[in-house]
Chimera marker file (.cmm) of the C-alpha trace (Angstrom):
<marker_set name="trace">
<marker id="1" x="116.467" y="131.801" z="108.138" r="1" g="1" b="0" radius="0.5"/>
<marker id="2" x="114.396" y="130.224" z="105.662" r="1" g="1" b="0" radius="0.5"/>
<marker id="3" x="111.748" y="126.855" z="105.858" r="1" g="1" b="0" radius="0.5"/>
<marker id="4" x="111.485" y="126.577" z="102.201" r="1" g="1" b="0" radius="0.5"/>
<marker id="5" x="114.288" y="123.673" z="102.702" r="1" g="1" b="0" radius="0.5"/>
<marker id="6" x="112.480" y="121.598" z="105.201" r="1" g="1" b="0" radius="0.5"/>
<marker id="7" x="108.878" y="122.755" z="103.280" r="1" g="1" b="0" radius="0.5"/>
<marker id="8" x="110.779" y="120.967" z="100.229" r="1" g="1" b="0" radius="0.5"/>
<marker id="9" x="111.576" y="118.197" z="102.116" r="1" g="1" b="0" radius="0.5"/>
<marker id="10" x="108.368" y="117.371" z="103.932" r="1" g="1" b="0" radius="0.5"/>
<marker id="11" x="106.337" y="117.598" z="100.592" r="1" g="1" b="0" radius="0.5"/>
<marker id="12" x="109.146" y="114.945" z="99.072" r="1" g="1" b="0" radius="0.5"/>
<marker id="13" x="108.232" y="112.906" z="101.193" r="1" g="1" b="0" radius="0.5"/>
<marker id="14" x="104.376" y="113.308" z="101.302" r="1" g="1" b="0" radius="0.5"/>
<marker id="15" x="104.138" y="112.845" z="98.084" r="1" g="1" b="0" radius="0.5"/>
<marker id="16" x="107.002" y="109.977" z="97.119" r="1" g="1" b="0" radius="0.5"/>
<marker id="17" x="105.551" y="107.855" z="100.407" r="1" g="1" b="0" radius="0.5"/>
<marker id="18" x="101.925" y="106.700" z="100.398" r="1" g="1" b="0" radius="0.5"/>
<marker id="19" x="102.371" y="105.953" z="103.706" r="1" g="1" b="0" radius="0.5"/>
<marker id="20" x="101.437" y="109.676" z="104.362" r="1" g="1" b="0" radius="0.5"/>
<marker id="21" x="98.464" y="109.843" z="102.611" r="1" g="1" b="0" radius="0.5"/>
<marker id="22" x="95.273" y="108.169" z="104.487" r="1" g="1" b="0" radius="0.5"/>
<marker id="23" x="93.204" y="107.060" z="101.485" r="1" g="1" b="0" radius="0.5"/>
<marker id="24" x="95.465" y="104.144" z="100.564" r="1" g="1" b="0" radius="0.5"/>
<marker id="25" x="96.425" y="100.392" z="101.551" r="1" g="1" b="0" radius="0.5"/>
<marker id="26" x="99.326" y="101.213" z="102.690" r="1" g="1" b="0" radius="0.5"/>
<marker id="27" x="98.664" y="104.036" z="105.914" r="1" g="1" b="0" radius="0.5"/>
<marker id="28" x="99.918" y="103.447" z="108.897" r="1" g="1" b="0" radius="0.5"/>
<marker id="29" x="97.612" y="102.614" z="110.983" r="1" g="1" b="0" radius="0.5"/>
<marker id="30" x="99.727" y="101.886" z="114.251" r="1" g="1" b="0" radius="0.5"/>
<marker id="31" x="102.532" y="104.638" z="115.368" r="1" g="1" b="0" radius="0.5"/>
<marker id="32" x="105.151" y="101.777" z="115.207" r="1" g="1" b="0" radius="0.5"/>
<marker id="33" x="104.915" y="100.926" z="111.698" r="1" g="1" b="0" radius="0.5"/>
<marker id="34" x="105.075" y="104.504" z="110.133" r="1" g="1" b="0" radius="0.5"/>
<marker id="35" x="108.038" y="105.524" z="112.709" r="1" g="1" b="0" radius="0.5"/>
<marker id="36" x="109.842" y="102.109" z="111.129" r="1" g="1" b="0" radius="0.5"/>
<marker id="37" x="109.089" y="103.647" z="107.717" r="1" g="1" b="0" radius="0.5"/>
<marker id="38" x="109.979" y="106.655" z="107.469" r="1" g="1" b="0" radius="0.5"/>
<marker id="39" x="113.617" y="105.738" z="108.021" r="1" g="1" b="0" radius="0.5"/>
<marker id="40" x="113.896" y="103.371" z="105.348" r="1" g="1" b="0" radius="0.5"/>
<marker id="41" x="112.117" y="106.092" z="103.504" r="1" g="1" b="0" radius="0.5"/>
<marker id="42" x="115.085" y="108.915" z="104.553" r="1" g="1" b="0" radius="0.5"/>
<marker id="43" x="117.641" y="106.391" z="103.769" r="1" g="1" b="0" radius="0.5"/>
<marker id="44" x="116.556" y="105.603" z="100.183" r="1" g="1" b="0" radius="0.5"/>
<marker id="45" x="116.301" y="109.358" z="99.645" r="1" g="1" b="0" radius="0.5"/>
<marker id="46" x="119.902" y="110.354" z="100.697" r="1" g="1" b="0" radius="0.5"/>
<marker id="47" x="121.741" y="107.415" z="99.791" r="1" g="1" b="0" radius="0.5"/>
<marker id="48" x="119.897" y="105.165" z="96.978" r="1" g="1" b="0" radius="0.5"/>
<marker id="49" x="118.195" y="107.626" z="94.674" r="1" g="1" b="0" radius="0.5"/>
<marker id="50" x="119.881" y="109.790" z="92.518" r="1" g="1" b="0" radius="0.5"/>
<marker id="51" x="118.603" y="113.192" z="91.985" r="1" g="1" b="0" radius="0.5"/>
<marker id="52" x="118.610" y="115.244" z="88.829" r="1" g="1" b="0" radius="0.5"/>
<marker id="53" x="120.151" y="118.327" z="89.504" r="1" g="1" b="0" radius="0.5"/>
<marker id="54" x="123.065" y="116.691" z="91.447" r="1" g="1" b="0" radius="0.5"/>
<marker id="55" x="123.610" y="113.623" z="89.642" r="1" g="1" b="0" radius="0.5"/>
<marker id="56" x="124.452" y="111.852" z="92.495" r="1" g="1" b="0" radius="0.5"/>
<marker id="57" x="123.310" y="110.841" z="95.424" r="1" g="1" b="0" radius="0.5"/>
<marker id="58" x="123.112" y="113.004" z="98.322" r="1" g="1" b="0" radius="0.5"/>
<marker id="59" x="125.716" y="111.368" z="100.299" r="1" g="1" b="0" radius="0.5"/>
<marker id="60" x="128.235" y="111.183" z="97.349" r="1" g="1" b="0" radius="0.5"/>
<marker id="61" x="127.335" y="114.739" z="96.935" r="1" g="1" b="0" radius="0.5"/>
<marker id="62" x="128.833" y="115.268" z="101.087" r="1" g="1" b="0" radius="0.5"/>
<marker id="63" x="131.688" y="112.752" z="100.334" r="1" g="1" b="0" radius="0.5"/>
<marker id="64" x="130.357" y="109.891" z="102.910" r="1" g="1" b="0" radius="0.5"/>
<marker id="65" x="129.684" y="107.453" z="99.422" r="1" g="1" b="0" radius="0.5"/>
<marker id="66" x="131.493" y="106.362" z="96.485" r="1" g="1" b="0" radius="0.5"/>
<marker id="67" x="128.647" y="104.449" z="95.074" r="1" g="1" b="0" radius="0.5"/>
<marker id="68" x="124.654" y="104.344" z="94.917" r="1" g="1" b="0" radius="0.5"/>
<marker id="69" x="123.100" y="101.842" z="97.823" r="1" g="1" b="0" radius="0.5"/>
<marker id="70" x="120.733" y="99.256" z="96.146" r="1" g="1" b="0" radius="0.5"/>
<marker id="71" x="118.012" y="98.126" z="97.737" r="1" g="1" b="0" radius="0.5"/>
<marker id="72" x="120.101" y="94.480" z="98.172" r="1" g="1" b="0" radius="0.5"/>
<marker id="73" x="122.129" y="96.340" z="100.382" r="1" g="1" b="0" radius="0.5"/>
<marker id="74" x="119.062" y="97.537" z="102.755" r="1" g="1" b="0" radius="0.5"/>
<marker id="75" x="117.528" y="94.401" z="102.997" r="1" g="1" b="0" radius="0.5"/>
<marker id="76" x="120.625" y="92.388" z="104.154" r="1" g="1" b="0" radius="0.5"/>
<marker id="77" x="120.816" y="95.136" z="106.341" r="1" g="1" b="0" radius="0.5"/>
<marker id="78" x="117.871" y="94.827" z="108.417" r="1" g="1" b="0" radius="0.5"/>
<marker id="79" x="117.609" y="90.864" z="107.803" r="1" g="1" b="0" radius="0.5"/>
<marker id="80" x="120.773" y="91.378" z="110.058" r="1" g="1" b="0" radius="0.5"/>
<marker id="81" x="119.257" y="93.849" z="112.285" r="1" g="1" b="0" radius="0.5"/>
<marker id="82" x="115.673" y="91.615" z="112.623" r="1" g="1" b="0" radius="0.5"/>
<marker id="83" x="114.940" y="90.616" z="116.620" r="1" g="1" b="0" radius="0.5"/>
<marker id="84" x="111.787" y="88.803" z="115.686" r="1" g="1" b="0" radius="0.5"/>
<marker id="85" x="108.729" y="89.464" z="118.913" r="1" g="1" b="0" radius="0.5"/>
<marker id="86" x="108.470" y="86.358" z="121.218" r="1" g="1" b="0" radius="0.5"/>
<marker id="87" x="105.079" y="85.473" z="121.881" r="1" g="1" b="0" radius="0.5"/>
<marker id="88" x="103.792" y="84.132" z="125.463" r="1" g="1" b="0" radius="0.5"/>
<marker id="89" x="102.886" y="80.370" z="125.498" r="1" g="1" b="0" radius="0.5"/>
<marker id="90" x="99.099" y="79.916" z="124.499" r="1" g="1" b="0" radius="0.5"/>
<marker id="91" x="96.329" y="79.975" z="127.080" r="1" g="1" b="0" radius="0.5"/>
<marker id="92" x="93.486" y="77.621" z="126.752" r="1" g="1" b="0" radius="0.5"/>
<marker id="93" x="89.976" y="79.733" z="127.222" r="1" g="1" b="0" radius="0.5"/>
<marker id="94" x="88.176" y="78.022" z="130.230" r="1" g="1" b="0" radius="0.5"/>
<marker id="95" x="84.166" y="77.257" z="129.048" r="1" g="1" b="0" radius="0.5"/>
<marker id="96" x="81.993" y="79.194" z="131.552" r="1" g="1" b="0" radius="0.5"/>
<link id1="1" id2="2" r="1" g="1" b="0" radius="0.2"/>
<link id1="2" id2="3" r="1" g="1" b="0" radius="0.2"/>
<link id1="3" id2="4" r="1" g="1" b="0" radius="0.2"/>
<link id1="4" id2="5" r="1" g="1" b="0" radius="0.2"/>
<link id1="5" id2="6" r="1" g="1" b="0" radius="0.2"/>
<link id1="6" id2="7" r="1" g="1" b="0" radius="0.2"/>
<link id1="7" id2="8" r="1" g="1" b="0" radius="0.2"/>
<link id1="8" id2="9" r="1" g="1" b="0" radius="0.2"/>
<link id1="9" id2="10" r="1" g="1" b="0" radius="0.2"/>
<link id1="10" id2="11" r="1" g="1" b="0" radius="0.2"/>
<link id1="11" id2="12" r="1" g="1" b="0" radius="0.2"/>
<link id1="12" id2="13" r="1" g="1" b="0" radius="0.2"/>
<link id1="13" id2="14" r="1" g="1" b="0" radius="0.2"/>
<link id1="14" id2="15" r="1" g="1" b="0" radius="0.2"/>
<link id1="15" id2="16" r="1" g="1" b="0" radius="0.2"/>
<link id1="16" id2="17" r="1" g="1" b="0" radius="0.2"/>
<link id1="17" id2="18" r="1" g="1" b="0" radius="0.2"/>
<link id1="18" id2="19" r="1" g="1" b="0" radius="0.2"/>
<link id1="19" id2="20" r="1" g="1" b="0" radius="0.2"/>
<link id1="20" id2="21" r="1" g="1" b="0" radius="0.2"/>
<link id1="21" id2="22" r="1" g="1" b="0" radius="0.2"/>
<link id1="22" id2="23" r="1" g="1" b="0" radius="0.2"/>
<link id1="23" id2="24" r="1" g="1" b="0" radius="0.2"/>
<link id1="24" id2="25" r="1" g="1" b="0" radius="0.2"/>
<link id1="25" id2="26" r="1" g="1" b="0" radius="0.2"/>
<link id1="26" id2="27" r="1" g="1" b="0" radius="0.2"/>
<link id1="27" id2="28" r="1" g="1" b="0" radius="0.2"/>
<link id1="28" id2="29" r="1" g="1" b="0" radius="0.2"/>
<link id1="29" id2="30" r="1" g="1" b="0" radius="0.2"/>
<link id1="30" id2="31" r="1" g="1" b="0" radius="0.2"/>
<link id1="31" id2="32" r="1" g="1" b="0" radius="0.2"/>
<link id1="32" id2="33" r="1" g="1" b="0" radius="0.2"/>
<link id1="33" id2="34" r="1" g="1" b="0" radius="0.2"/>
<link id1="34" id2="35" r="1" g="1" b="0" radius="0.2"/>
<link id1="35" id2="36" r="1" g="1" b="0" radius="0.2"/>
<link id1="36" id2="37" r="1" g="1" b="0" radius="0.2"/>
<link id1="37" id2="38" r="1" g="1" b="0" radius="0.2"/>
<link id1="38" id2="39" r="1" g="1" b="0" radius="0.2"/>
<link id1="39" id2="40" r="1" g="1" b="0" radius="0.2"/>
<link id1="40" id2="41" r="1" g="1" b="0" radius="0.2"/>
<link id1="41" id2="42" r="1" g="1" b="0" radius="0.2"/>
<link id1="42" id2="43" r="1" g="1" b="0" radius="0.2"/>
<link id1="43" id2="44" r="1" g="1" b="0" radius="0.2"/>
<link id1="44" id2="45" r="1" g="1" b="0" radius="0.2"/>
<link id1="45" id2="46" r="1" g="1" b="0" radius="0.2"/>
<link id1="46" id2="47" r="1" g="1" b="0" radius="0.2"/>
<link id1="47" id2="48" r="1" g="1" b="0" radius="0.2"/>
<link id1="48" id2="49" r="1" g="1" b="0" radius="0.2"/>
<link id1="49" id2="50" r="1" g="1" b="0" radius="0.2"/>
<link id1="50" id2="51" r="1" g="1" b="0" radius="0.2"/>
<link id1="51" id2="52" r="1" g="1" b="0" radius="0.2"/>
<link id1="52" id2="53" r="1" g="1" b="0" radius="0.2"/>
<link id1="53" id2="54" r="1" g="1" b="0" radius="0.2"/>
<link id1="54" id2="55" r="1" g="1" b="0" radius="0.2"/>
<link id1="55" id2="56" r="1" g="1" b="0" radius="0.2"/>
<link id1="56" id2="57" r="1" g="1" b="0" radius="0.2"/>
<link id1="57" id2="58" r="1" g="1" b="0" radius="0.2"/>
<link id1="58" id2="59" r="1" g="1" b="0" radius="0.2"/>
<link id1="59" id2="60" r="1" g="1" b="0" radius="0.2"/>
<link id1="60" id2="61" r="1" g="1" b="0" radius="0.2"/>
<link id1="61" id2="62" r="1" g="1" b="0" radius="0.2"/>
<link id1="62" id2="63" r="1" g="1" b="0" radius="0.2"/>
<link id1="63" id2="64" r="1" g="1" b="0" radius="0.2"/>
<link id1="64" id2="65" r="1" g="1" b="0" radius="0.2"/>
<link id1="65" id2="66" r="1" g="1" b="0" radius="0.2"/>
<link id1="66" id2="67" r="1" g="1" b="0" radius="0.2"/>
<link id1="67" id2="68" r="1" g="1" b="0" radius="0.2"/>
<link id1="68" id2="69" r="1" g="1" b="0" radius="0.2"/>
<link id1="69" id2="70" r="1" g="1" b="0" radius="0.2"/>
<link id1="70" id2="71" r="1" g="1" b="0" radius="0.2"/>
<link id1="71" id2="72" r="1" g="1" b="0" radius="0.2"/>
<link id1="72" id2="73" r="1" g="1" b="0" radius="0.2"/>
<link id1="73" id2="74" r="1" g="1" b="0" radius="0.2"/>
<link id1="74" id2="75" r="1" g="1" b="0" radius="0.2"/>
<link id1="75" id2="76" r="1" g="1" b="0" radius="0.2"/>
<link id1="76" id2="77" r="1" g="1" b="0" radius="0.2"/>
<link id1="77" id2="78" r="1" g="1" b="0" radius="0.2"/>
<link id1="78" id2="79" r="1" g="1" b="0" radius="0.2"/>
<link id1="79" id2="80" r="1" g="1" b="0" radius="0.2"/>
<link id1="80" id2="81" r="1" g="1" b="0" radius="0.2"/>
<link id1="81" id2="82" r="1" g="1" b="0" radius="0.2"/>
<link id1="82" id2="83" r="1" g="1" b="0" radius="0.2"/>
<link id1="83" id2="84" r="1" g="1" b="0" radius="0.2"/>
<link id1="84" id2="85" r="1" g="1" b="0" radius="0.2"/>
<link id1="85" id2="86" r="1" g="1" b="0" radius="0.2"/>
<link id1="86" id2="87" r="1" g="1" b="0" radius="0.2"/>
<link id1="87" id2="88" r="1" g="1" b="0" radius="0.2"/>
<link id1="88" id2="89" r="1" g="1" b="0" radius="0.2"/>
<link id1="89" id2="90" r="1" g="1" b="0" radius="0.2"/>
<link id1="90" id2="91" r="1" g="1" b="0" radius="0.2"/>
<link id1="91" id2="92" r="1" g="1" b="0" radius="0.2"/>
<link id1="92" id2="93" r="1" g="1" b="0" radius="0.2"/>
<link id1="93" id2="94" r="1" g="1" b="0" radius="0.2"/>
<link id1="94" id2="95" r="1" g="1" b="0" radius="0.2"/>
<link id1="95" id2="96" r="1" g="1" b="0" radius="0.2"/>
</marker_set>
């Protein structure tokens, strides 16, 4: 067995996310937001972006698309999805 495919992967990814590299705006900074990203990141790759030497997508390469995602589709997908965090009433701070 051979790595190089998951080698070719993770370097895809390092170097098509900047989320992965530290000396930007964009690193995660909390374990949440980066395992939210990555993904949306996955997702785009197989689905949305279409790669030179197949000329398709990856899934319409494995038969599970007709037709390139946009990134329209994502968004209405996880406006859907959203469960925005309730917050606790306020609490007044007592002067001591």
């Amino acid at each position: 067995m051979s790595t190089s495919y998951i080698e070719r992967q993770n370097l895809t990814m390092r170097m098509s996310v900047r989320r992965f590299t530290r000396l930007t705006n964009e690193f995660s900074k909390k374990l949440e937001n980066h395992s939210d990203a990555l993904p949306l990141c996955f997702f785009r790759y197989n689905w949305c972006r279409i790669h030179k030497m197949l000329r398709v997508t990856p899934a319409m390469e494995a038969g599970l698309s007709q037709t390139v995602l946009g990134r329209d589709m994502i968004l209405n997908e996880l406006d859907a999805a959203y469960q925005p965090k309730t917050r606790g009433p306020y609490k007044k701070r007592h002067a001591a």
